[in-house]
N, CA, C and O of each residue as an XYZ file, in Angstrom:
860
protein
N       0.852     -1.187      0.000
C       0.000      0.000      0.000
C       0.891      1.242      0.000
O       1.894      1.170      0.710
N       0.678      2.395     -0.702
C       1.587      3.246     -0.852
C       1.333      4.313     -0.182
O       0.156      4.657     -0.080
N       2.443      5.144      0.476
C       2.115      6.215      1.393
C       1.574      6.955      0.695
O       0.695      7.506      1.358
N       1.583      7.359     -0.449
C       0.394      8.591     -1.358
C      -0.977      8.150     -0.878
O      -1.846      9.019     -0.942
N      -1.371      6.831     -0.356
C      -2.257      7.286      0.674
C      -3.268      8.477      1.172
O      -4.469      8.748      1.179
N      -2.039      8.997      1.575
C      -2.371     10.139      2.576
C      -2.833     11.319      2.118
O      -3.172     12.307      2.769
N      -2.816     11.035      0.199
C      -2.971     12.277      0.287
C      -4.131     12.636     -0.806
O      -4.193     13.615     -1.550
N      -5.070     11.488     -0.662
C      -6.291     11.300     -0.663
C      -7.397     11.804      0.387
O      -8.170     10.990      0.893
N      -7.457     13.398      0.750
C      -7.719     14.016      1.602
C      -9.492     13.930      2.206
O     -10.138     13.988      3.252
N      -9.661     13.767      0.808
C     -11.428     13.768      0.765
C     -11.846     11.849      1.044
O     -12.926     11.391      1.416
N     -10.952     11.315      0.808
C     -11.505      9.679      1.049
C     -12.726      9.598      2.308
O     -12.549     10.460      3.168
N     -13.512      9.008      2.458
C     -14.240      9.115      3.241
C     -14.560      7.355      3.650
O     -14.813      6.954      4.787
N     -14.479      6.594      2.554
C     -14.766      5.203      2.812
C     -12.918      4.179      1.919
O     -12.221      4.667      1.029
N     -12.778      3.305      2.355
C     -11.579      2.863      2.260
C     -11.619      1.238      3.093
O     -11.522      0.932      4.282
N     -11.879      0.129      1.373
C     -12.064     -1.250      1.330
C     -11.455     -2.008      1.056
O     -12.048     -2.834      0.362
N      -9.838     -2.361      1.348
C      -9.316     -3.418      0.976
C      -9.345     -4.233      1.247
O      -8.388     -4.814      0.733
N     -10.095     -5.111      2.057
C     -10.019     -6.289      2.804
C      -9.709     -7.174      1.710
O      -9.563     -6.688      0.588
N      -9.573     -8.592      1.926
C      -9.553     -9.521      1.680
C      -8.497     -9.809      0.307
O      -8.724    -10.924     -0.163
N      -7.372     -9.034     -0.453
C      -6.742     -8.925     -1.240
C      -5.638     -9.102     -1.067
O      -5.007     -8.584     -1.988
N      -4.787     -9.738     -0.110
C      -3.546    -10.446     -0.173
C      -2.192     -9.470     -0.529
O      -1.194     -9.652     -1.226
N      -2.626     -8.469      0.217
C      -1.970     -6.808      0.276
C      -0.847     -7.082      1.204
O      -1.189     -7.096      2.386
N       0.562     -7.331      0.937
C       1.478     -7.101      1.785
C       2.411     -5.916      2.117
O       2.254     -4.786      1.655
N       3.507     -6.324      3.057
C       3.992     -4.664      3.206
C       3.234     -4.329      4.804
O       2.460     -4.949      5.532
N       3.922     -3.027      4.864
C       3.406     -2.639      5.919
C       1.964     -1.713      5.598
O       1.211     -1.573      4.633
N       2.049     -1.214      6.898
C       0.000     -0.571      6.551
C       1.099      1.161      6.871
O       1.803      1.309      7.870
N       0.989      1.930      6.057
C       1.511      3.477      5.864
C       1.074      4.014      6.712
O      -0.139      3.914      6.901
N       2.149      5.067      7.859
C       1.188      5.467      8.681
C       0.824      7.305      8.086
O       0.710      8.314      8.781
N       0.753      7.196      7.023
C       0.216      8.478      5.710
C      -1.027      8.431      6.538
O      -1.422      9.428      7.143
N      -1.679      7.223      6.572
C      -3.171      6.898      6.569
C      -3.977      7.998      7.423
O      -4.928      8.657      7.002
N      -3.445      8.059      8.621
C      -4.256      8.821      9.902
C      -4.017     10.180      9.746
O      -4.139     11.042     10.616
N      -3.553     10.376      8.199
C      -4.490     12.229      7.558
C      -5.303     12.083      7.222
O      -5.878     13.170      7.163
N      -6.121     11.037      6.750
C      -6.798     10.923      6.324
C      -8.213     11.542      7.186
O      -9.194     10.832      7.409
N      -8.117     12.841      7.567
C      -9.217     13.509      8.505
C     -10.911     12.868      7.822
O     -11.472     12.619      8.888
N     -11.896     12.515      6.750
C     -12.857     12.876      6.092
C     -12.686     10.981      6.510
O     -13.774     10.406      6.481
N     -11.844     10.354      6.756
C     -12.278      9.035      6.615
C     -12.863      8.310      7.872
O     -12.495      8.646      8.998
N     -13.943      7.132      7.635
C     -14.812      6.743      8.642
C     -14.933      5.652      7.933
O     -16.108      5.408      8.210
N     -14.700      5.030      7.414
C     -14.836      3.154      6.895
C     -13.743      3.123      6.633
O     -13.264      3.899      5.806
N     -12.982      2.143      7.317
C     -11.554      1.910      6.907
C     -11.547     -0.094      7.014
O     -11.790     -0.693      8.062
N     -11.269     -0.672      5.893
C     -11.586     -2.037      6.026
C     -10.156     -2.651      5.915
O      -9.763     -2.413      4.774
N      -9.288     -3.285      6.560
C      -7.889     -3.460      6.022
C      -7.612     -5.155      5.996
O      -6.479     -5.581      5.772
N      -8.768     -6.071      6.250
C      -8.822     -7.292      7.353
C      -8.357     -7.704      5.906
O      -8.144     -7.053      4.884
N      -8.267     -9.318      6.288
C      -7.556    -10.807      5.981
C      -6.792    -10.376      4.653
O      -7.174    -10.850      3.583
N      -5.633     -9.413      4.700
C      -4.633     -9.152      4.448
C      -3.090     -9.683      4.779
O      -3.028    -10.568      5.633
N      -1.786     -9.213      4.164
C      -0.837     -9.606      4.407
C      -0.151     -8.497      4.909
O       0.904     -8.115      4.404
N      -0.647     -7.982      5.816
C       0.023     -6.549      6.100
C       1.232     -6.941      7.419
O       0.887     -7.575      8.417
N       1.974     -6.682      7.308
C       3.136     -7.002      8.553
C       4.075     -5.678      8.985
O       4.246     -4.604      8.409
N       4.519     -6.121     10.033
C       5.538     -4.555     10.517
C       4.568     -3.991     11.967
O       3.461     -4.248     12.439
N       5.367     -3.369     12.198
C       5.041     -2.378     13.337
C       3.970     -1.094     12.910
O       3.965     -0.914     11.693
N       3.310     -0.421     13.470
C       2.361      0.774     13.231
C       1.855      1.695     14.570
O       1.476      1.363     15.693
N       2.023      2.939     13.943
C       1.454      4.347     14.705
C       0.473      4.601     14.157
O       0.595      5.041     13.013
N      -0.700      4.463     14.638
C      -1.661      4.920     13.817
C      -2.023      5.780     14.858
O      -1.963      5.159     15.919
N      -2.355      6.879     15.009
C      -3.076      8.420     15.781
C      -3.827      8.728     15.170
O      -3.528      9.702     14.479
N      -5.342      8.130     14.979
C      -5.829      9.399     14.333
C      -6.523     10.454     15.192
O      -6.497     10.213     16.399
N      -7.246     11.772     14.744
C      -7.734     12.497     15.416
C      -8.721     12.490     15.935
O      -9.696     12.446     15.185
N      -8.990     12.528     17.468
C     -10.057     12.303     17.873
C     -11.673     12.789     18.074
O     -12.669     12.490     18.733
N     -11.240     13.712     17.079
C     -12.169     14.236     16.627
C     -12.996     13.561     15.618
O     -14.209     13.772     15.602
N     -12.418     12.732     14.736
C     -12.841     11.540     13.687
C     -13.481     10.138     14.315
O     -12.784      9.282     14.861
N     -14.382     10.080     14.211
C     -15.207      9.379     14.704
C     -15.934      8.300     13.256
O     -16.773      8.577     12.399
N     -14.970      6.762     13.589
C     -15.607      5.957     12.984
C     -16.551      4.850     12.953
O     -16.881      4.112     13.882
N     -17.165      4.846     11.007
C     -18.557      4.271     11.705
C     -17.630      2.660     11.659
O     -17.917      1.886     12.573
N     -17.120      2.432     11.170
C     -16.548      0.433     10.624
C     -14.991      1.009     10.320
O     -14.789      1.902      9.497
N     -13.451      0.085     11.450
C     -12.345     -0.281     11.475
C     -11.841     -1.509     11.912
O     -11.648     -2.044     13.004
N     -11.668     -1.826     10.613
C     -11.719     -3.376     10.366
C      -9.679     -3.419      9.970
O      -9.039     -3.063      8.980
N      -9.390     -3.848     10.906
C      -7.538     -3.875     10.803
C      -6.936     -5.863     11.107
O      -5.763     -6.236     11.092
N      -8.229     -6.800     11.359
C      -7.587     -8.128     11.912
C      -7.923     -8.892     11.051
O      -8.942     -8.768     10.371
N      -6.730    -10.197     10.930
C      -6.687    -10.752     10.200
C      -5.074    -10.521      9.225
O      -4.810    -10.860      8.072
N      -4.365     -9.923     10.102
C      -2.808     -9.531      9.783
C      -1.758     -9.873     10.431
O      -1.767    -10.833     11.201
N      -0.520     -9.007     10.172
C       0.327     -9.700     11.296
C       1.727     -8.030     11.525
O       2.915     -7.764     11.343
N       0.209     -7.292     12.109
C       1.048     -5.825     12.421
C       1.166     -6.135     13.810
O       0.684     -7.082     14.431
N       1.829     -5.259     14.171
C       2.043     -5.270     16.209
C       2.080     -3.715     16.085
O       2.160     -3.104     15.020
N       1.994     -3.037     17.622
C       2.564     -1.609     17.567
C       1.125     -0.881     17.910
O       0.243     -1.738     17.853
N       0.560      0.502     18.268
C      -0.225      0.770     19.182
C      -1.423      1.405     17.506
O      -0.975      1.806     16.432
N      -2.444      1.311     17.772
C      -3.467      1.669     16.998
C      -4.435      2.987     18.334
O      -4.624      2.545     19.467
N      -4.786      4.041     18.102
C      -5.337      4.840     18.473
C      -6.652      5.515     18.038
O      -6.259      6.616     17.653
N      -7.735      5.491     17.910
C      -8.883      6.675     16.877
C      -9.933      6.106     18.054
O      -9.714      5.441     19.067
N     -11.172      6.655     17.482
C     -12.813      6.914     18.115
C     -13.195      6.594     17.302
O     -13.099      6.764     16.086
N     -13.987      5.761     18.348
C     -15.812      4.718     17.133
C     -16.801      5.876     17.385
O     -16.914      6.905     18.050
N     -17.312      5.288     16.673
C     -18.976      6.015     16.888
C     -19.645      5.084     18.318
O     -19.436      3.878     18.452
N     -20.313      5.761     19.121
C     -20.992      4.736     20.401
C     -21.880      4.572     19.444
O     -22.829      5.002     20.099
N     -22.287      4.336     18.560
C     -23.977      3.590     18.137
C     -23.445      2.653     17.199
O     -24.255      1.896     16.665
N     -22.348      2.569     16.926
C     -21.905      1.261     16.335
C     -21.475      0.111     17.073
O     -21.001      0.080     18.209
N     -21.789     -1.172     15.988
C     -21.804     -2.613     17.304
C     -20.303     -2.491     17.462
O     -19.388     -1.721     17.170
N     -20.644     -4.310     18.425
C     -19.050     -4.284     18.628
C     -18.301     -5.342     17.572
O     -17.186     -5.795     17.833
N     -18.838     -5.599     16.670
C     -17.909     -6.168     15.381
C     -17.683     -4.911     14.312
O     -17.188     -5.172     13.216
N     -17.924     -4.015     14.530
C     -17.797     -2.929     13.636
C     -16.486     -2.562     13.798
O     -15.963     -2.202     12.743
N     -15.630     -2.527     14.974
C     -14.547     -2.089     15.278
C     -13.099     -3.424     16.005
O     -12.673     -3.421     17.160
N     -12.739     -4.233     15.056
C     -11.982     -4.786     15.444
C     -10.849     -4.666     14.610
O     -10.658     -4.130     13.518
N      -9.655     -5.742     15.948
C      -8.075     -5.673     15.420
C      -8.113     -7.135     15.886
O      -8.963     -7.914     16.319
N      -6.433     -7.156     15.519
C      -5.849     -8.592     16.386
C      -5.483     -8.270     17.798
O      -4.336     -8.562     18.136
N      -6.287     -7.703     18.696
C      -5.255     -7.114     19.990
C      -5.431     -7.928     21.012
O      -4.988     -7.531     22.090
N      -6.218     -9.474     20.959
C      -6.889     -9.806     21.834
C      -5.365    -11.331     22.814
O      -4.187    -11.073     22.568
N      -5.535    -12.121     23.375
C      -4.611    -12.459     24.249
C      -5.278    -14.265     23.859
O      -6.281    -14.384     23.155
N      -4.664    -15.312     24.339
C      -3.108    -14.914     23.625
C      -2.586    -14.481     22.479
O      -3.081    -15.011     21.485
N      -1.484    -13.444     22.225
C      -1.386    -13.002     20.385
C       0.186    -13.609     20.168
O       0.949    -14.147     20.970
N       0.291    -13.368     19.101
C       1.343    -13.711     18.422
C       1.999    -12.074     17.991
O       3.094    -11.709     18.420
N       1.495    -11.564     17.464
C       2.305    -10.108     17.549
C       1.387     -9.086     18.577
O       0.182     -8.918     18.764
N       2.502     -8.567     19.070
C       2.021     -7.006     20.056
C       1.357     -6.591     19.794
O       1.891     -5.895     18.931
N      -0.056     -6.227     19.775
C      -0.778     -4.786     19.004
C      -1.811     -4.420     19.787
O      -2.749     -5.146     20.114
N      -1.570     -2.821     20.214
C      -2.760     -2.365     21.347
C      -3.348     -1.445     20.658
O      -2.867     -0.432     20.150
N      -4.686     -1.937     20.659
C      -5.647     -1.025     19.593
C      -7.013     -0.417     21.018
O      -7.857     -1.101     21.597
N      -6.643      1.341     21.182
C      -7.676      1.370     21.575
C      -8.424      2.139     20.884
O      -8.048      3.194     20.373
N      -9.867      1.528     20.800
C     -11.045      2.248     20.036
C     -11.834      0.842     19.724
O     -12.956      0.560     19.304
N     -10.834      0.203     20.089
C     -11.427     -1.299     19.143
C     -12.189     -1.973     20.194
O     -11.750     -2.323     21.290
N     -13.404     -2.120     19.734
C     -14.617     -2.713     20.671
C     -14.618     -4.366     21.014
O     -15.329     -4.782     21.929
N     -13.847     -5.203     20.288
C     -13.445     -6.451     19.979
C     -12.121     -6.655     19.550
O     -11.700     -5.912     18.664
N     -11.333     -7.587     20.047
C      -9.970     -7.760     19.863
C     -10.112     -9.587     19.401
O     -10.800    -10.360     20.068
N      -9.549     -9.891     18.517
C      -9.152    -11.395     18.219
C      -7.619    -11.903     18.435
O      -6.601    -11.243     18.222
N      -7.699    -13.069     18.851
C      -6.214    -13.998     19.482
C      -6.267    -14.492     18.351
O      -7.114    -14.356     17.468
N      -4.928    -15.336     18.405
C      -4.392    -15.835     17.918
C      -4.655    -17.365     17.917
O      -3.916    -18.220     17.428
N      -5.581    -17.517     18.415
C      -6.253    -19.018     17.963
C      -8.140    -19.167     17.449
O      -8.971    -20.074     17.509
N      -8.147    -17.313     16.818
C      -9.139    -17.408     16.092
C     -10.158    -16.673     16.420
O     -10.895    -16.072     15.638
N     -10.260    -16.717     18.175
C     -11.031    -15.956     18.631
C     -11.370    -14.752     18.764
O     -10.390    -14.030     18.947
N     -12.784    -13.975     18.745
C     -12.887    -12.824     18.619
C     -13.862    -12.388     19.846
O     -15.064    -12.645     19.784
N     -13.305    -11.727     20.947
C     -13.931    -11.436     22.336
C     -14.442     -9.560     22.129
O     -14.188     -8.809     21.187
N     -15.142     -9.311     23.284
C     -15.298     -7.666     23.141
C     -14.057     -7.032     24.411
O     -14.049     -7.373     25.594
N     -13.295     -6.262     23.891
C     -12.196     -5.539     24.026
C     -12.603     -5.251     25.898
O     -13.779     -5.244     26.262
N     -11.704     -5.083     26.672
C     -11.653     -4.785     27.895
C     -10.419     -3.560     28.572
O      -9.261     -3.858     28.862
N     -11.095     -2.041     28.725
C      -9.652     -1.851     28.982
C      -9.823     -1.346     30.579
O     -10.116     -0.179     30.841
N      -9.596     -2.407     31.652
C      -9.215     -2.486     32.912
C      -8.590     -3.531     33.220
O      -8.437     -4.530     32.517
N      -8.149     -3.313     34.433
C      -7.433     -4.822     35.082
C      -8.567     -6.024     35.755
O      -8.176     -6.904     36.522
N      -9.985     -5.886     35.330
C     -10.858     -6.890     35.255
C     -10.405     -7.908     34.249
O      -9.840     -7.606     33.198
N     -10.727     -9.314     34.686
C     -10.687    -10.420     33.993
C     -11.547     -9.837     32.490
O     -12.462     -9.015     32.447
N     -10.924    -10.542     31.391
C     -11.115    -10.181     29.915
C     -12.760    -10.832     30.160
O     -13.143    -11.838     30.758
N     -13.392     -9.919     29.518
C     -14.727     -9.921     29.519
C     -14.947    -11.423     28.629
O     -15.685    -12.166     29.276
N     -14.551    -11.963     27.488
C     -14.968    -13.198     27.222
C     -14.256    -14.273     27.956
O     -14.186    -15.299     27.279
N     -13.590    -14.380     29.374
C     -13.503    -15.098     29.785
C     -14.615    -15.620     30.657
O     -15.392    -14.830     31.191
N     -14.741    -17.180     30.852
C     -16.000    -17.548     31.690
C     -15.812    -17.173     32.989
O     -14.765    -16.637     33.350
N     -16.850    -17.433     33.831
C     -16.859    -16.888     34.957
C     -16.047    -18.054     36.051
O     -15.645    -17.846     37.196
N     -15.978    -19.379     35.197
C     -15.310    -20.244     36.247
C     -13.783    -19.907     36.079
O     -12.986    -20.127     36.991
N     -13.407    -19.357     34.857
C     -11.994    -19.444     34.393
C     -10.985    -17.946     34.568
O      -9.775    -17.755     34.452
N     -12.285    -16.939     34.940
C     -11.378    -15.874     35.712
C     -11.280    -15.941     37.219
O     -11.218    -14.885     37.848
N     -11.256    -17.413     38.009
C     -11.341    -17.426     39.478
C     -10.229    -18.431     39.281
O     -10.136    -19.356     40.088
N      -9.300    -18.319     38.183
C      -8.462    -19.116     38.278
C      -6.979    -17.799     38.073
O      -5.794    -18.016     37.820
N      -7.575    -16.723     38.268
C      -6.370    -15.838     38.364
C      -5.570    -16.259     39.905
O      -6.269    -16.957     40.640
N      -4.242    -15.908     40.410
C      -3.552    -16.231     41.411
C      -4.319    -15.298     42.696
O      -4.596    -15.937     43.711
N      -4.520    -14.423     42.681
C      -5.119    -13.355     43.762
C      -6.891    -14.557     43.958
O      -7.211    -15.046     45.042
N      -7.648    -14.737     42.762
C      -8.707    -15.372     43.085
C      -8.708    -16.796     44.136
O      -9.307    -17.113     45.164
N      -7.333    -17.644     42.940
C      -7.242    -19.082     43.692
C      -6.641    -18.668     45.402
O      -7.000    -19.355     46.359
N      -5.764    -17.540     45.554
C      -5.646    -17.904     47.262
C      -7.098    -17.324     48.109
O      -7.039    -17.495     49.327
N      -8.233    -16.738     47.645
C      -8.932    -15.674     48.585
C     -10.159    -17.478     48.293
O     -11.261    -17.458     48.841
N      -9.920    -18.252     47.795
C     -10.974    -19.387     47.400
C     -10.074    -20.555     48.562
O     -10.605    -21.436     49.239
N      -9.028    -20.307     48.519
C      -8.375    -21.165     49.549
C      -8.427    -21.072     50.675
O      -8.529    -22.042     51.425
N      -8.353    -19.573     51.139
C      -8.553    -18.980     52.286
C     -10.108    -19.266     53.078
O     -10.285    -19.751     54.195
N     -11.059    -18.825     52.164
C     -12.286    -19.707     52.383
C     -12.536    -20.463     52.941
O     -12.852    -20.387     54.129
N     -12.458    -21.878     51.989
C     -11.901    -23.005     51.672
C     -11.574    -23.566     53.381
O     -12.094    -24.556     53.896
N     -10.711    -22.753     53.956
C      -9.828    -23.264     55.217
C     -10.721    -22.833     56.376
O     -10.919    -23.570     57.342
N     -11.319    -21.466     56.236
C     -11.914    -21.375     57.229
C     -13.291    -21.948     57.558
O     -13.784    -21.972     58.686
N     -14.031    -22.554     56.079
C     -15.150    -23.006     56.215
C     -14.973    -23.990     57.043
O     -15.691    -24.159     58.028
N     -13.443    -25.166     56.548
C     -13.245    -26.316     57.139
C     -13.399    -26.089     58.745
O     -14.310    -26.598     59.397
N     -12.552    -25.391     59.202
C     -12.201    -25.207     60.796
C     -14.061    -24.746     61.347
O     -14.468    -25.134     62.442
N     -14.865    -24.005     60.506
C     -16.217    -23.553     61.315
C     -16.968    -25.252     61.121
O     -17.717    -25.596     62.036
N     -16.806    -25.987     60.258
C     -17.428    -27.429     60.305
C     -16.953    -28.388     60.914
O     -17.483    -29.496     60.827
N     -16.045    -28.208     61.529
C     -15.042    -29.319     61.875
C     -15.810    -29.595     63.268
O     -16.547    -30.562     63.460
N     -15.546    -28.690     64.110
C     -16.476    -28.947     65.452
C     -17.994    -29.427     65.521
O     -18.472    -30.087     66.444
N     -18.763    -28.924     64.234
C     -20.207    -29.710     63.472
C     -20.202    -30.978     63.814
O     -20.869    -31.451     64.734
N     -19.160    -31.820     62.807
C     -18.811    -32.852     62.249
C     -18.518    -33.928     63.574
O     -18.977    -35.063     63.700
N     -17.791    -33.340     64.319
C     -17.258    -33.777     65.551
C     -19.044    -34.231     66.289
O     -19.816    -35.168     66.489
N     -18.894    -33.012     66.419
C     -20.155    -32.942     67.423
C     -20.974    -34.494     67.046
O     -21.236    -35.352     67.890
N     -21.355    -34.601     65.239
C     -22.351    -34.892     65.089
C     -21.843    -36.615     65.045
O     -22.590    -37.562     65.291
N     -20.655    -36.688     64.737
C     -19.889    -38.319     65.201
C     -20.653    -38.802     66.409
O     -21.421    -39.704     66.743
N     -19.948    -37.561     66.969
C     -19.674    -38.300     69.035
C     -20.903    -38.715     69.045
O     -21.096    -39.911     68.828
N     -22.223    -37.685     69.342
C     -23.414    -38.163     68.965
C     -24.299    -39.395     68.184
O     -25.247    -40.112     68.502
N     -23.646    -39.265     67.269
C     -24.418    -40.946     66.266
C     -23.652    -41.876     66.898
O     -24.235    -42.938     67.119
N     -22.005    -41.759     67.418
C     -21.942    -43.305     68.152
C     -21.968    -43.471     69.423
O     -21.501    -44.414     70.062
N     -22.687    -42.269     69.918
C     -23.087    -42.180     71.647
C     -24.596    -43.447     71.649
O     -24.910    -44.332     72.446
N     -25.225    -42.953     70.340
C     -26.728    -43.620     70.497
C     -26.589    -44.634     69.205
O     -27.635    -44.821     68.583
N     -25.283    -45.378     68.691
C     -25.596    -46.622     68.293
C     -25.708    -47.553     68.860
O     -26.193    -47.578     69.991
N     -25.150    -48.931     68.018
C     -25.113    -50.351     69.195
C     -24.120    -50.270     69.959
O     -23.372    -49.297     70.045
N     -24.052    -51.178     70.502
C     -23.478    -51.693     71.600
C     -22.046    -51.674     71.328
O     -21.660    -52.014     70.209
N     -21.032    -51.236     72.420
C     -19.776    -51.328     72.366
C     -18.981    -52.612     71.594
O     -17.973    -52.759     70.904
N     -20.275    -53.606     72.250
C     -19.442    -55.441     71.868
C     -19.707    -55.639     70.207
O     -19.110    -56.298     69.356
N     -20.824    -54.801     70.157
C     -21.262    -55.128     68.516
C     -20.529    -54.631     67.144
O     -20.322    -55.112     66.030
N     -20.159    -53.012     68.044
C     -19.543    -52.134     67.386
C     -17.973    -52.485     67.337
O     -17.148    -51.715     66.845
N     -17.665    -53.677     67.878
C     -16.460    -53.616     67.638
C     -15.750    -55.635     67.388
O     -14.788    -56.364     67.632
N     -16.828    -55.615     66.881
C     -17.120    -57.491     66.297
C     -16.419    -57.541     65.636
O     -15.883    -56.552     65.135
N     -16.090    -58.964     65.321
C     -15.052    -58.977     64.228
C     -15.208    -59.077     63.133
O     -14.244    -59.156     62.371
N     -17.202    -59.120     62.453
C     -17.733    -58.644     61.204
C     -17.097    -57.717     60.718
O     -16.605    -57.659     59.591
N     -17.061    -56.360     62.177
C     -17.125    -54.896     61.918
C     -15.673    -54.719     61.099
O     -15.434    -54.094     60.066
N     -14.826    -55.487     61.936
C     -13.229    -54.868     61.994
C     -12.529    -55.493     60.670
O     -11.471    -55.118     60.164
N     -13.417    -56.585     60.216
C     -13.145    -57.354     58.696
C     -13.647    -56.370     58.135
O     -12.658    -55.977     57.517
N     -14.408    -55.705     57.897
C     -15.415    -54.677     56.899
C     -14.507    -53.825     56.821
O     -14.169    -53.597     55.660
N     -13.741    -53.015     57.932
C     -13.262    -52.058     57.642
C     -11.650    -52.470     57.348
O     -10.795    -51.798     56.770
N     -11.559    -53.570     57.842
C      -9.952    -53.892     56.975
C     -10.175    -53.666     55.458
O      -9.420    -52.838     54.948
N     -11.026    -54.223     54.703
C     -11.403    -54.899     53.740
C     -11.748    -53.235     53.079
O     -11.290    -53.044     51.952
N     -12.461    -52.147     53.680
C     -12.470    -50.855     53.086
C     -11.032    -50.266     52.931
O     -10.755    -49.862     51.802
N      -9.992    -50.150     53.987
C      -8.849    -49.659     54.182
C      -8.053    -50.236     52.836
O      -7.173    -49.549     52.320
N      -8.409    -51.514     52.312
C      -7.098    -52.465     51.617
C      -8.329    -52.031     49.878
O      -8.062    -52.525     48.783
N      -9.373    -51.210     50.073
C      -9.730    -51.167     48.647
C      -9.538    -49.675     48.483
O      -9.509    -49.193     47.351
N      -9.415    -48.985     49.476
C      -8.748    -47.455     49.353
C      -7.666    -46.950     49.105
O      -7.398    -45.886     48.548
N      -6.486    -48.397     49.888
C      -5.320    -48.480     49.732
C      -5.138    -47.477     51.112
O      -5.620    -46.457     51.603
N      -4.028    -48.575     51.392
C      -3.839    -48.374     52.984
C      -2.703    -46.260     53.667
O      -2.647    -45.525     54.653
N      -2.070    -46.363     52.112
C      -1.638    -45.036     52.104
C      -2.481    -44.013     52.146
O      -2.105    -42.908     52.537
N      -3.690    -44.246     51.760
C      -4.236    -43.088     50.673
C      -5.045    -41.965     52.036
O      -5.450    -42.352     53.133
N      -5.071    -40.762     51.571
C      -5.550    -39.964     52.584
C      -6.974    -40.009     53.167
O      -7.347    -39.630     54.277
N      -7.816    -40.662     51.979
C      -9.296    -41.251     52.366
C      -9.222    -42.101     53.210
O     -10.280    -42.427     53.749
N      -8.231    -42.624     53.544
C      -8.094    -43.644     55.377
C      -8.737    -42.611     56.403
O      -9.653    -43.006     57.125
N      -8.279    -41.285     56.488
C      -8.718    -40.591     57.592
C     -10.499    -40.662     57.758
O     -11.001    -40.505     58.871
N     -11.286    -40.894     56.627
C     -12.577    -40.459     56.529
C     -13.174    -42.132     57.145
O     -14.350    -42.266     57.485
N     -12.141    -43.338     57.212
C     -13.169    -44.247     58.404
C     -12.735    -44.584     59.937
O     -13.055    -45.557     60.620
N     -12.052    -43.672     60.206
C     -11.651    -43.394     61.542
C     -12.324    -41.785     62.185
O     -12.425    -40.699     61.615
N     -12.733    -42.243     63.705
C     -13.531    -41.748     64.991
C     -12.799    -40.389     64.729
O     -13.574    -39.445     64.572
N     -11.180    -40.035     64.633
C     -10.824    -39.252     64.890
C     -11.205    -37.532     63.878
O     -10.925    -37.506     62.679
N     -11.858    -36.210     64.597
C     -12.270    -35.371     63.822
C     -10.983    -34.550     63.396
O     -11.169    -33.484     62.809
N      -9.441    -35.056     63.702
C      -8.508    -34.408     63.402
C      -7.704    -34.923     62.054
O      -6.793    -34.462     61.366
N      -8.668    -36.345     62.027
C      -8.042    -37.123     60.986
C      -9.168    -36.384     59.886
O      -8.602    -36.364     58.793
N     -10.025    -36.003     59.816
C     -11.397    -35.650     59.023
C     -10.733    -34.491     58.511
O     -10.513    -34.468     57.300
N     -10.431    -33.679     59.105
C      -9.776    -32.420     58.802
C      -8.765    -32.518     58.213
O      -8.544    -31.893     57.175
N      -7.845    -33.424     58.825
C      -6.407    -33.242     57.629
C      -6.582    -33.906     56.056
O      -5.856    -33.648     55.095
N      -7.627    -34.733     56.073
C      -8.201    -35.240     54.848
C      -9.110    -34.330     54.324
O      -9.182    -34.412     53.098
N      -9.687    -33.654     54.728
C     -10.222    -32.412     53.888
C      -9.318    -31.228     53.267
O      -9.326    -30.706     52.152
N      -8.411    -30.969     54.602
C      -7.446    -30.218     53.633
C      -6.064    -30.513     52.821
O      -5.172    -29.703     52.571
N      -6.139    -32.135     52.418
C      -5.533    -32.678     52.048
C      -5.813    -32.423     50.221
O      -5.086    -32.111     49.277
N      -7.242    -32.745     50.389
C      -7.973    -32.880     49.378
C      -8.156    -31.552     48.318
O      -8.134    -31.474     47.090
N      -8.374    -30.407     49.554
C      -8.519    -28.793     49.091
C      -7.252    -28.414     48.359
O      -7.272    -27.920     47.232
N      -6.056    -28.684     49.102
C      -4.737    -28.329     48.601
C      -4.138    -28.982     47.155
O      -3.019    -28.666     46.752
């Protein structure tokens, strides 16, 4: 694309998409004051780019993804345009650098096309289970997590002592049906395994197997 570009003053609409246009993208372009459709997508455009335009220019459709520029993109949408009207490649994970703001939608590099986010909030097309997997989320879920254990633990206790205060009988409860049954659970759990704690009386063994499990 040639920087004379730029000096197409009156352009107002501007469609190359899909034409196998390599080279870099001219940064002539952002004189282009009168322009508001700018289409540049599934091109061969590569290199770095300044694009500034004035913010006073307000576009209706900037269509720049589907390339392989990096480097900062700058201009104003129109607010009454959607959010596919205004995309780049700026979206995560990318393969080249490129921070486009204006752009209402950003696409990665494995195809996807999300709506653009500019705070330190989780990227708006992430799910809601998969931004609680940021590091600040997973410890405040752990933290939780630990204290729920310790407010149930005394529950749990309580509610043991109780069910084998008012079962059978000491002699019954401790037959040698009983003590085969629970060999025979221990040796299908496997005698290492931390689920041992969950058929033993003890509520300290309950606990370290819960947060065995959490961790």
């Amino acid at each position: 694309l040639s920087k004379r570009i730029g000096e197409l003053y009156s352009l107002h609409l501007l469609d190359l998409s899909n034409n196998n246009i390599k080279g870099p993208i001219p940064s002539e372009i952002k004189w282009l004051r009168n322009l508001s459709y700018l289409s540049l997508s599934y091109n061969t455009f590569k290199g770095d780019v300044d694009l500034d335009f004035d913010r006073k220019q307000q576009f209706e459709l900037f269509h720049v993804h589907g390339n392989m520029i990096s480097g900062v993109i700058e201009f104003t949408h129109n607010p009454g345009g959607g959010l596919s009207s205004f995309v780049a490649d700026c979206g995560e994970p990318a393969i080249f650098d490129l921070k486009c703001t204006g752009c209402a939608m950003c696409c990665n590099s494995q195809g996807y096309c999300r709506e653009a986010v500019y705070s330190d909030a989780p990227d708006a097309g992430t799910s809601f289970v998969e931004s609680f997997k940021e590091p600040q989320y997973s410890a405040i879920i752990f933290m939780f997590l630990i204290v729920a254990l310790l407010l149930l633990a005394p529950v749990i206790y309580t509610y043991y002592k109780c069910k084998n205060h008012f079962s059978s009988t000491p002699s019954i409860r401790s037959s040698p049906m009983v003590d085969k049954e629970n060999e025979f659970a221990l040796d299908a759990i496997g005698q290492d395994s931390v689920y041992r704690f969950f058929l033993t009386q003890s509520w300290w063994g309950w606990i370290l197997a819960f947060a065995t499990i959490v961790m």
